[in-house]
C-alpha positions as CSV (number, residue, x, y, z in Angstrom):
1,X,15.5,37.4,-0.2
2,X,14.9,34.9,2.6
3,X,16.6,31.6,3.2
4,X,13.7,29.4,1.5
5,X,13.4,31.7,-1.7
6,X,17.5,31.1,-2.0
7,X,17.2,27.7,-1.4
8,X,14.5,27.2,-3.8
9,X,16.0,29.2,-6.7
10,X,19.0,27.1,-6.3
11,X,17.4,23.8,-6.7
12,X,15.0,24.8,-9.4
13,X,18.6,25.9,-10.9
14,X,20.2,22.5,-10.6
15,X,17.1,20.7,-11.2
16,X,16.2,22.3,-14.9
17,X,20.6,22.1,-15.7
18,X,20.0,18.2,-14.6
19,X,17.3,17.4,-16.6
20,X,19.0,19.4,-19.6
21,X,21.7,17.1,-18.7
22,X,20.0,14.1,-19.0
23,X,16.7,14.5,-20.9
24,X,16.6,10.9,-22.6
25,X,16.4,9.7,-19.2
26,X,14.0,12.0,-17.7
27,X,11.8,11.3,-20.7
28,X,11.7,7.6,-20.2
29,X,11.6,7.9,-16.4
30,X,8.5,10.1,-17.0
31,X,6.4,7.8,-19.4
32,X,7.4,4.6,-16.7
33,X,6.4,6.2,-13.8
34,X,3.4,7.3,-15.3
35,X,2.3,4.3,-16.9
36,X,3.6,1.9,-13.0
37,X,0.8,4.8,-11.3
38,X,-1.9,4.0,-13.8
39,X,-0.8,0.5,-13.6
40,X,-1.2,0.4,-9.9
41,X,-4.2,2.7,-9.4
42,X,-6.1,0.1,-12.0
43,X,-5.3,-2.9,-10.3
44,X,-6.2,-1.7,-6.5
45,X,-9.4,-0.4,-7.6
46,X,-10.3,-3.8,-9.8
47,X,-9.6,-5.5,-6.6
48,X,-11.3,-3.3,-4.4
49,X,-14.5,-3.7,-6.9
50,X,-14.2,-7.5,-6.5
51,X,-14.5,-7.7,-2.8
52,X,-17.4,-5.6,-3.3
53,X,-19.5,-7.7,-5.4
54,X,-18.3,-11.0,-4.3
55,X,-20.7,-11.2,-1.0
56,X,-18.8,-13.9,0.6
57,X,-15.3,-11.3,0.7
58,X,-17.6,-8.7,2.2
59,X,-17.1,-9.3,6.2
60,X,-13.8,-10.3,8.3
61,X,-10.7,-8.9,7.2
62,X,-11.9,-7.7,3.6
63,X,-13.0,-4.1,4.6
64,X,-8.9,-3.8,6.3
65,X,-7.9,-5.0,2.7
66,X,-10.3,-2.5,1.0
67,X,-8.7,0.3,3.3
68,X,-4.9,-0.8,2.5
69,X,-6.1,-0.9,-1.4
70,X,-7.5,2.5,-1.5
71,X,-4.2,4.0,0.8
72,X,-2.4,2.3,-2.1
73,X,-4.3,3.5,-4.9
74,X,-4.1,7.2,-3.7
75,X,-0.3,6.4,-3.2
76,X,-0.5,5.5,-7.2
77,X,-2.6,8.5,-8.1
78,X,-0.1,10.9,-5.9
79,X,2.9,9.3,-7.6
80,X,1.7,10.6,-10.9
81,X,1.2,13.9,-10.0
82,X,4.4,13.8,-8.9
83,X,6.1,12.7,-12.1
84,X,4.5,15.5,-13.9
85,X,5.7,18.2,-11.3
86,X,9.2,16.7,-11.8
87,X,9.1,16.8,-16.5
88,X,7.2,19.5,-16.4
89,X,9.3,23.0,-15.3
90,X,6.2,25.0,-14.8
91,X,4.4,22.9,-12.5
92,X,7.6,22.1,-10.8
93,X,6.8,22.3,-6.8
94,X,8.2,25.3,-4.5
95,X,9.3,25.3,-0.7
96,X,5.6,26.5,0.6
97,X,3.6,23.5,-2.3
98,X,6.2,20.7,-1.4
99,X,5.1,21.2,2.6
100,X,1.5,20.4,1.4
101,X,2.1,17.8,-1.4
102,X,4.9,16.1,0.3
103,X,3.0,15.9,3.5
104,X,0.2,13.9,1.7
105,X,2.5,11.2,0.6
106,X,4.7,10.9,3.9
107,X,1.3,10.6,5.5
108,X,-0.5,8.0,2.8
109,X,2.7,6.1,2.9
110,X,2.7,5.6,6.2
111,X,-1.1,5.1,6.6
112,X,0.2,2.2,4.1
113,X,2.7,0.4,6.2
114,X,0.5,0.5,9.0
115,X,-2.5,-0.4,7.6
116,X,-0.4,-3.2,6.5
117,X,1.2,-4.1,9.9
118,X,-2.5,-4.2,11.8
119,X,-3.8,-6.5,8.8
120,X,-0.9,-8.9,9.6
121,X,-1.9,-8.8,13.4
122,X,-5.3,-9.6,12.0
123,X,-4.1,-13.0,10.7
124,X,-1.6,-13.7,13.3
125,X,-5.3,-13.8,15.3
126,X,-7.0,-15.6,12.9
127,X,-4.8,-18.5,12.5
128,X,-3.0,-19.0,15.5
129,X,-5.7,-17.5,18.0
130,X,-9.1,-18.5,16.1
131,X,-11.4,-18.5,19.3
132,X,-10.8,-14.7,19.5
133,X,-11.0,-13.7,15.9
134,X,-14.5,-13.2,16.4
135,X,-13.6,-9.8,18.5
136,X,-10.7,-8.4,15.9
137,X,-13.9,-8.9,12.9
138,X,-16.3,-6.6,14.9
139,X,-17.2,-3.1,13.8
140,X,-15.5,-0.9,16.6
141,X,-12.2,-3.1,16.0
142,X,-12.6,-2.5,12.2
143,X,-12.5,1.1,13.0
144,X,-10.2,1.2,15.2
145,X,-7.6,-0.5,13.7
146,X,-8.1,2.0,10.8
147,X,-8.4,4.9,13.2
148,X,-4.8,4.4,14.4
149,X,-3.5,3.6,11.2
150,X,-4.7,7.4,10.2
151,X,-4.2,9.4,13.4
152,X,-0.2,8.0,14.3
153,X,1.0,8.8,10.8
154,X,-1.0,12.4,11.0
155,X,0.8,13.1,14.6
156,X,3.9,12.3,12.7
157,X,3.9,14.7,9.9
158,X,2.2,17.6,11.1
159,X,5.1,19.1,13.3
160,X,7.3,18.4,10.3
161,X,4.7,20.0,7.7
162,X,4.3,23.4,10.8
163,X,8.0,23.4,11.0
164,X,8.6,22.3,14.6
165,X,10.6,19.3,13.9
166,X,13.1,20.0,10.3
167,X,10.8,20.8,7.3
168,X,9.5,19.4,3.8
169,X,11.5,21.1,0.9
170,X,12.3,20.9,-2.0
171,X,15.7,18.6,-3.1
172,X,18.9,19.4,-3.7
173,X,19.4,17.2,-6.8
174,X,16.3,16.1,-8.8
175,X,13.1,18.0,-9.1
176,X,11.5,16.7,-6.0
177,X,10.7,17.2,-2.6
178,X,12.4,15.8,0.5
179,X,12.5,15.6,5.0
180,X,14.9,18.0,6.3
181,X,16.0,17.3,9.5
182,X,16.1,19.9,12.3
183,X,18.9,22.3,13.2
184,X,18.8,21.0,16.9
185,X,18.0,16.7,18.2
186,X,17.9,15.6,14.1
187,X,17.2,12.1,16.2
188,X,13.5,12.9,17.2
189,X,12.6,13.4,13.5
190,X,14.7,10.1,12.9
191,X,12.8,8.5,15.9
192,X,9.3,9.8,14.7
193,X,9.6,8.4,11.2
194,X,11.1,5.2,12.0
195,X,7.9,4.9,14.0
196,X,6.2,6.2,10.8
197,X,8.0,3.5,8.7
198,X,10.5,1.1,9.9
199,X,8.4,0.1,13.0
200,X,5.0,-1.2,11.0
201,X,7.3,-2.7,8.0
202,X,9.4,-4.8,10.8
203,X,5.9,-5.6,12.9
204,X,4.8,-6.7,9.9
205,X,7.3,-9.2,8.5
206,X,7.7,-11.0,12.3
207,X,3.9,-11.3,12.2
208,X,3.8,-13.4,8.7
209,X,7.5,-14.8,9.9
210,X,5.4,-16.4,12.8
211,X,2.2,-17.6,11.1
212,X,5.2,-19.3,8.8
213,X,6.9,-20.9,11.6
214,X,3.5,-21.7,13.6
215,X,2.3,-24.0,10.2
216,X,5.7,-25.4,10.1
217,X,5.7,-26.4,13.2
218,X,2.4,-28.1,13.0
219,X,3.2,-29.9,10.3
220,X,6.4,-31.5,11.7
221,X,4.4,-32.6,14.8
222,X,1.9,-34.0,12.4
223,X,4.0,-35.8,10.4
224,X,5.1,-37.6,14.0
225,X,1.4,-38.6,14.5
226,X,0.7,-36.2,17.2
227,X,-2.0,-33.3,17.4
228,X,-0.1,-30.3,16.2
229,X,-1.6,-26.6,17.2
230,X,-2.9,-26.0,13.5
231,X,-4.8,-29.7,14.3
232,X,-6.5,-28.1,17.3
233,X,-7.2,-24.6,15.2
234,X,-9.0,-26.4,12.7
235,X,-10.8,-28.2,15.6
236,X,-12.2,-24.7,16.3
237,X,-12.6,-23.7,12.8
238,X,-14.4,-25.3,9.8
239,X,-11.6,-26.7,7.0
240,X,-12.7,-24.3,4.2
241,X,-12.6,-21.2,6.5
242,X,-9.0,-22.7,7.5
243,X,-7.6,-22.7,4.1
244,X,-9.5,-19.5,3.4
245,X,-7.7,-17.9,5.8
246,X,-3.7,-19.5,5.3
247,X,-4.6,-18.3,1.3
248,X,-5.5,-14.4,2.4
249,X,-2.3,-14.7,4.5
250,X,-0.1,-15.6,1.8
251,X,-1.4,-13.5,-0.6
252,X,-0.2,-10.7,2.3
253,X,3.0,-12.7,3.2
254,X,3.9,-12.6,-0.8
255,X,2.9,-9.2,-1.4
256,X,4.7,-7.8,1.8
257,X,8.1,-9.0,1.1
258,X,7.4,-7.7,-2.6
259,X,7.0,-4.2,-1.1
260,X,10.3,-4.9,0.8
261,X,12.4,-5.5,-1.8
262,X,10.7,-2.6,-4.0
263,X,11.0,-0.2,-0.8
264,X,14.3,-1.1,0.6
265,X,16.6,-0.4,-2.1
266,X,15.3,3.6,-2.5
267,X,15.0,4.2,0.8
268,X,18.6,3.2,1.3
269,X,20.3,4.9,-1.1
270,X,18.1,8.2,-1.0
271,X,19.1,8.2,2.9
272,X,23.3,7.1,3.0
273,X,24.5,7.4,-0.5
274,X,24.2,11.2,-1.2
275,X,27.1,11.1,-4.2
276,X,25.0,8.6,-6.2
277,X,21.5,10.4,-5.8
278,X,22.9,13.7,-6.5
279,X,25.2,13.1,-9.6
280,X,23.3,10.1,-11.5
281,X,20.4,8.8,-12.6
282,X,20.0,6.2,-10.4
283,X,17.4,8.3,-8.1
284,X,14.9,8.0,-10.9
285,X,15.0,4.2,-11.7
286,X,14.7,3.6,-7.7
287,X,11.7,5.5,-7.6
288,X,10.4,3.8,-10.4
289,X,11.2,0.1,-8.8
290,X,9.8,1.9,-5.6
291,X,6.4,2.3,-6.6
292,X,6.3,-1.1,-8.5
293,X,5.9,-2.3,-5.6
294,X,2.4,-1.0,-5.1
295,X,1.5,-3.6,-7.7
296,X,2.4,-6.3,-5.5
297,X,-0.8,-6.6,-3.3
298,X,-3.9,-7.2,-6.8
299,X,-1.3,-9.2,-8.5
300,X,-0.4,-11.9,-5.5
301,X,-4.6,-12.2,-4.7
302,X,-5.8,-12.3,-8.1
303,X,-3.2,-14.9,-9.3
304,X,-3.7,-17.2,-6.1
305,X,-7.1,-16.4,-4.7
306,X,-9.7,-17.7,-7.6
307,X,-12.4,-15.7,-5.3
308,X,-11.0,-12.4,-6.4
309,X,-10.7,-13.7,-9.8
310,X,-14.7,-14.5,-10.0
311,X,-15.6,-11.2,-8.3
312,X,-14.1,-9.2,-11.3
313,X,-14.6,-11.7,-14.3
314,X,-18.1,-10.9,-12.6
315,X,-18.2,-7.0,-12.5
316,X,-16.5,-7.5,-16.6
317,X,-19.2,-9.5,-17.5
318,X,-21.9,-7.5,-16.2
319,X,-20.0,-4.1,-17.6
320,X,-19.9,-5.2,-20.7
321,X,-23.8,-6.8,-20.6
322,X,-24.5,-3.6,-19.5
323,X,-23.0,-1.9,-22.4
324,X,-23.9,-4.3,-24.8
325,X,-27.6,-4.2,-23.6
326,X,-27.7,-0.5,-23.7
327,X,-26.8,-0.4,-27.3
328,X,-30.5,-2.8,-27.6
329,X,-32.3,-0.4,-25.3
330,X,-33.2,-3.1,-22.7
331,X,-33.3,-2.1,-19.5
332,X,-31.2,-4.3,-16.7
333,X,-31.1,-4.3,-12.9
334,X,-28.3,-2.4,-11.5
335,X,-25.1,-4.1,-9.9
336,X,-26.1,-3.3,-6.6
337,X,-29.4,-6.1,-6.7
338,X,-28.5,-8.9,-4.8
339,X,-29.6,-11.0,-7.8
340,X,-26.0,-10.3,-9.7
341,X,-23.4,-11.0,-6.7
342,X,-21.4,-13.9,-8.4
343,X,-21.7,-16.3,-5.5
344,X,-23.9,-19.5,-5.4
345,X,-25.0,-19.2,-2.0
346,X,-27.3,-16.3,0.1
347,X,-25.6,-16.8,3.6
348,X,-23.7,-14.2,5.0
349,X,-19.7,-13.1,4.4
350,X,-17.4,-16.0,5.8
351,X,-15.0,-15.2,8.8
352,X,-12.2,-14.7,6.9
């Protein structure tokens, strides 16, 4: 019996005793998680539906926010097949699965955060660098920016998932999968998933932290009569497409630092407090709270942006038309014809 057949029988062992240990829990872990991922995959794909039949949210950053969406909603999707290799014994994941399925959420998630960290950079551009936003909204730095945010986490995790650098396994405590570090220089993994994670989440908060200070700012040296920076972008910029774009930068600001405080507290204990993951319950509820905060991105743009709001009161409407027609055997135009996008206007998407 080799050394990953030992180790797995062991935590399959301990897993199944903890769960008999604790089944009330499990149960109720089980049926939360579940419903957060449905939760969550619902919402991201409602809001990715919305920018697609709202023609004005079709062009500038929209398509980034479409990729971070989808990253999420597959983050959602993975999480429940996760809590159903966790109740479930039979489908419970060995040391040759977890290197597959775990290596499709370390690489999703970080897709995520740095998906997240080039969309900030986007509005850093837009607002305090306007007369270059044109150049971050054209197609090869669309691409590009999603390119990277694919191929850095990929380099990451695919000496781990070979081997090279520690190992995906399965956990010592809870039915699970986990990073093992190497034998030999632990603090390459350690420096190739701070990268992966900790480098994007940080980029990310200084980039809305500045945008913060930069409006600030400009309002303090309005208030004293001058001509602040912010005076001069809107100089450059029309007033709607201003607002347009401090709104799509809040809605990121607000759902960033939800995702921080959702993120932090598992990633914390999971990494220094070994004692609590492997002799309580507390693991679970963190990995509930964890992927709560997936929600955080369609709940902060439809409650303050009312042009996501229209875009799927629009595609409702027209669903249930549909339906409703259907049952009366009248034919209707699909929603792709330009006749049904929910905005008044024919022009092309703002630079948002």
């Amino acid at each position: 019996m080799d050394l990953n057949t030992t180790v797995t029988f062991t935590n399959i062992t301990r897993s199944i005793r903890l769960r008999e240990l604790y089944p009330n829990a499990f149960l109720l872990f089980f049926i939360s998680n579940i419903s957060v991922g449905i939760i969550g995959a619902v919402l991201c794909l409602l809001l990715i539906v919305s920018i697609c039949a709202t023609r004005t949210l079709r062009g500038g950053a929209q398509i980034l926010i479409i990729h971070l969406q989808s990253a999420e909603a597959f983050l959602c999707i993975l999480n429940i097949t996760s809590s159903i290799t966790m109740y479930f014994p039979r489908f419970q994941l060995t040391s040759f699965s977890c290197s597959y399925f775990f290596f499709f959420i370390m690489a999703v998630s970080q897709v995520h955060q740095w998906s997240s960290f080039l969309l900030a950079v986007n509005r850093v551009v837009a607002i305090i660098f306007p007369l270059h936003y044109h150049i971050w909204t054209q197609r090869q730095m669309i691409v590009a920016a999603i390119g990277v945010s694919w191929v850095l986490p990929l380099c990451i995790n695919i000496p781990i998932a070979a081997g090279i650098i520690g190992k995906f396994d399965v956990t010592n405590a809870w039915p699970g999968c986990a990073v093992y570090p190497p034998k030999e220089n632990p603090g390459t993994q350690i420096a190739l998933l701070s990268v992966g994670f900790y480098f994007p989440l940080a980029g990310t908060f200084f980039c809305y932290l500045a945008i913060l200070l930069y409006v600030l700012l400009s309002k303090y040296v309005k208030s004293h009569g001058k001509i602040g920076p912010v005076q001069l972008v809107k100089r450059a910029t029309s007033q709607r497409t201003y607002n347009k774009r401090i709104l799509i930068s809040k809605s990121l600001f607000i759902s960033s630092l939800w995702f921080l405080a959702c993120y932090l507290p598992f990633s914390v204990v999971s990494s220094y407090f070994f004692r609590v993951v492997m002799m309580s319950t507390t693991p679970l509820w963190l990995r509930v709270w964890y992927n709560i905060g997936y929600l955080g991105g369609p709940v902060a743009f439809f409650t303050l942006c009312k042009d996501y709001r229209r875009g799927i009161s629009f595609v409702i409407q027209r669903c249930y038309a549909f339906i409703t027609l259907q049952d009366m055997r009248i034919v209707i135009l699909p929603l792709s014809s330009g006749k049904f996008t929910n905005d008044r206007s024919n022009g092309a998407p703002y630079d948002y």
